[in-house]
C-alpha positions in Angstrom: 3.5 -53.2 46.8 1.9 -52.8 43.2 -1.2 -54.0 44.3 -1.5 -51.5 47.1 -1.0 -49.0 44.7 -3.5 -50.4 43.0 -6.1 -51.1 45.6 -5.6 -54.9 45.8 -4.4 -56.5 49.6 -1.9 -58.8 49.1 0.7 -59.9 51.1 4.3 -58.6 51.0 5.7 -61.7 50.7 3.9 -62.8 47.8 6.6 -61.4 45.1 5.1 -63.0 42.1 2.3 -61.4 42.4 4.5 -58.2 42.6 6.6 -59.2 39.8 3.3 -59.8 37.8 1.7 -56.0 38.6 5.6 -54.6 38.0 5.6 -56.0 34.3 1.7 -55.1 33.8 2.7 -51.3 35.1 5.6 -51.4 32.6 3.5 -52.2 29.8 0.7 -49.7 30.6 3.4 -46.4 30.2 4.8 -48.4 27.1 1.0 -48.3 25.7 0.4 -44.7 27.0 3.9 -43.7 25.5 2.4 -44.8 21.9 -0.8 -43.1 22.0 1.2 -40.2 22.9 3.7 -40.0 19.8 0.9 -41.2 17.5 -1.1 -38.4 18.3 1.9 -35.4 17.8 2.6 -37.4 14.5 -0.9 -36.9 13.7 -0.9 -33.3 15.0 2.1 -32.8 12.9 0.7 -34.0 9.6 -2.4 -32.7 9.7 -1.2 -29.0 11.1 2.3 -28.8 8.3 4.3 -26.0 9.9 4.2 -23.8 6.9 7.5 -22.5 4.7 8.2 -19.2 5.6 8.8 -18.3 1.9 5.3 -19.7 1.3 3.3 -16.9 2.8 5.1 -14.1 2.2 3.4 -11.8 -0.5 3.2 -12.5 -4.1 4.4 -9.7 -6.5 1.5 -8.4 -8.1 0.8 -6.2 -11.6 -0.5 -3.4 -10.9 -3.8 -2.9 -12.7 -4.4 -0.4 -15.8 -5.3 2.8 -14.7 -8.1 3.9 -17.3 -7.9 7.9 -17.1 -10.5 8.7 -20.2 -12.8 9.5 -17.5 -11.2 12.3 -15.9 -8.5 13.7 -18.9 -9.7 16.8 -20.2 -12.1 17.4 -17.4 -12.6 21.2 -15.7 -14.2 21.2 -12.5 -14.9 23.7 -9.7 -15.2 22.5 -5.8 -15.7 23.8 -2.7 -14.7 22.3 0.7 -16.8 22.6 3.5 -14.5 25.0 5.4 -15.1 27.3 1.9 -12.4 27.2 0.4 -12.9 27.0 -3.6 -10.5 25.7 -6.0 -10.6 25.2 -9.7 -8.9 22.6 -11.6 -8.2 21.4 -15.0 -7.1 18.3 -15.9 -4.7 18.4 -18.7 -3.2 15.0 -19.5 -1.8 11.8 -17.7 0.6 14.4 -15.4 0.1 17.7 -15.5 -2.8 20.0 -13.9 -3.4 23.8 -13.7 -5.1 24.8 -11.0 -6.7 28.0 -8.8 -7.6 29.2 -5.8 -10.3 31.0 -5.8 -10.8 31.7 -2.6 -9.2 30.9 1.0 -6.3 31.6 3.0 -4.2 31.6 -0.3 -7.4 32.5 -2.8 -6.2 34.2 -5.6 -2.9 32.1 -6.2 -2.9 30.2 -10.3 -0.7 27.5 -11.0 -0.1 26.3 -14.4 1.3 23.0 -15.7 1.7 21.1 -12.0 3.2 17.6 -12.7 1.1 15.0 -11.1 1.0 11.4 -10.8 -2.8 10.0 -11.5 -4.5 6.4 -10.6 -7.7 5.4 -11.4 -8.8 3.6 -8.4 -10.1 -0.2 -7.9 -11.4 -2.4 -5.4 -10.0 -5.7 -6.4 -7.1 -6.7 -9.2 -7.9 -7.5 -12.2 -7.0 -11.3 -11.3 -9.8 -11.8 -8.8 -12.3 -11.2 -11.5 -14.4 -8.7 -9.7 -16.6 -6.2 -11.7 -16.6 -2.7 -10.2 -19.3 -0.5 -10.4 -19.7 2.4 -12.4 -19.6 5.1 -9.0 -16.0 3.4 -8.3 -14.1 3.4 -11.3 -14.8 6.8 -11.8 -12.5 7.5 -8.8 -9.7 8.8 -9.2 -6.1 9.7 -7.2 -4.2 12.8 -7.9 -1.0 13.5 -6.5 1.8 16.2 -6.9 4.3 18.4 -4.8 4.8 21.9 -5.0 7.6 24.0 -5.5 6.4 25.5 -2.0 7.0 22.3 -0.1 3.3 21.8 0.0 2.2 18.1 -0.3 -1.2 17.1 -1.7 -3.1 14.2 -2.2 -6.6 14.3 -3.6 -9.3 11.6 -4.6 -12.0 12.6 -6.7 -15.1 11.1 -7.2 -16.7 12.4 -10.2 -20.0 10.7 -10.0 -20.5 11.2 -6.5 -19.5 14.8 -7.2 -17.3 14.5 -3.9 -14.0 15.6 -3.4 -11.4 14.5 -0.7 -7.9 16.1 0.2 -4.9 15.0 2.2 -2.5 18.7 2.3 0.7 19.1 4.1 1.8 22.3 4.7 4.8 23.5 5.7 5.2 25.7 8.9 6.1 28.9 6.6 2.9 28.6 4.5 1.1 28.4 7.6 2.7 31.6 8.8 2.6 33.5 5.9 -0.2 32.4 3.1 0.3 35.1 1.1 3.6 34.9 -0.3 2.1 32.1 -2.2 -0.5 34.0 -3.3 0.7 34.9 -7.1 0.8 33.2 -10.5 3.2 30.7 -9.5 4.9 29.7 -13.2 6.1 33.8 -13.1 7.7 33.2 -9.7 9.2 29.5 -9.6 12.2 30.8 -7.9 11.2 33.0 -5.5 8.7 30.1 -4.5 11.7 27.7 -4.2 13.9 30.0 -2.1 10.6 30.5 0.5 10.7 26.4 0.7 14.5 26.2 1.4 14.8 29.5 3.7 11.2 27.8 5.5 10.9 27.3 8.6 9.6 23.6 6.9 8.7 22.3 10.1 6.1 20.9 12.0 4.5 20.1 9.0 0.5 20.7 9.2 -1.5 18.0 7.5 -5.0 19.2 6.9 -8.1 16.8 5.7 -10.8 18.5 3.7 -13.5 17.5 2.1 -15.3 18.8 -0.9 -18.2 18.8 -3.4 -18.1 19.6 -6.7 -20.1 22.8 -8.4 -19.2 22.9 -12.3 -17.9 20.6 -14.9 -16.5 21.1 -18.1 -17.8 18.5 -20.9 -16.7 19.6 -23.8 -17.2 23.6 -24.4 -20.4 23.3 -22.1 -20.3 23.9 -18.5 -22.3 21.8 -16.3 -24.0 23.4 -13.1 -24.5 20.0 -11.2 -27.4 21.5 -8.5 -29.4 21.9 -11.3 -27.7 19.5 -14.2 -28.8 21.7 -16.9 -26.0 23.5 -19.5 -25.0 27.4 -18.8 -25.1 29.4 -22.0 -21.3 30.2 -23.2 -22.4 34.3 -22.6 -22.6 33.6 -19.3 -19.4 31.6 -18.5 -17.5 34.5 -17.4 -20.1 35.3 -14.3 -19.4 31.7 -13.2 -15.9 30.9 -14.5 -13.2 33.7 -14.6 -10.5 31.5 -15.3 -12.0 31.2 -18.3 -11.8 34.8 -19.0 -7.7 34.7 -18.7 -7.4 31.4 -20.3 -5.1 32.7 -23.1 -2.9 34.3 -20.1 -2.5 31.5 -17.7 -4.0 28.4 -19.1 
């Protein structure tokens, strides 16, 4: 019977011989039954199945944030849909800021709390040098008494400017109730936010590029590079001209 299986003729009376091919067909499955564990032990040692609490994330330190390159700074922007702002950088977390023009051109805000990060490519552990166009970038972020979000990155030597805002549904509505010096009206501002209507929020991307920076009493005009004389600072920065009132 074996042999057929096999291909051999034999006779089915001859029962050694079937005995024989029985025992040889019992030890062939035994051999293939080895190969086959020895080779999912192998699998097995040479693929570990890793420890779950292995690959979850390291805590990591966040790196320094070096803000000397943006503290003290003054700069005037414009975004491409024309808006113009103008902002001063007062310390580590605070900003005062205007509109100068826009939907709510004409609104000051003085002493905005903010939260600022320089920004990196890598941590300081991987050892990787940034250039000089990325550390001076910079994260600003703050919300208002409005209800209005904003995020901003600023790349100071790329003169570029780029703004995550998210306004509320009454701001949207109604622009011009912001439109005031803000620090003279904190109340009235926060009884808008809570009376709202707050939603749908609308997020609005904008990007900008930089005009005018102040370097220490002498303003840069960057399409031309060169230092404005201080009697002409007015013409291109009244904010300067009320400094003493709101700044």
């Amino acid at each position: 019977m074996y042999r057929k299986r096999l291909g051999v003729t034999c006779s089915m009376h001859d029962e050694a011989a079937d005995t024989f091919y029985a025992h040889m067909s019992d030890i062939a499955k035994q051999f293939l039954n080895q190969i086959a564990s020895s080779t999912r032990t192998s699998v097995k040692e040479s693929l570990p199945i890793p420890n779950i609490s292995e690959i979850m994330l390291q805590p990591f330190e966040e790196p320094a944030s070096d803000l000397s390159g943006i503290l003290g700074k003054h700069i005037i922007y414009t975004y491409s849909n024309g808006w113009e702002y103008e902002m001063y950088y007062k310390n580590s977390d605070t900003v005062d800021y205007k509109v100068r023009s826009g939907s709510v051109g004409g609104r000051v805000v003085k002493g905005q709390k903010v939260s600022i990060r320089q920004l990196q490519t890598a941590l300081p552990s991987e050892k990787v040098e940034a250039s000089e166009s990325e550390m001076s970038s910079y994260m600003i972020s703050w919300v208002e008494p409005t209800g209005t979000s904003v995020v901003q990155v600023l790349n100071l030597n790329r003169r570029e400017v780029s703004t995550v805002i998210l306004l509320p549904d009454w701001v949207v509505k109604e622009p011009l109730k912001t439109v005031c010096f803000q620090n003279e009206h904190l109340d009235l501002m926060r009884s808008y936010r809570d009376q709202g209507p707050t939603y749908p929020i609308h997020p609005k991307i904008m990007l900008g590029r930089l005009h005018f920076i102040f370097y220490n009493l002498f303003l840069y005009h960057l399409r031309f590079l060169r230092p404005i004389q201080k009697t002409h600072w007015q013409s291109f920065h009244p904010i300067y001209h009320c400094k003493t009132e709101y700044m």
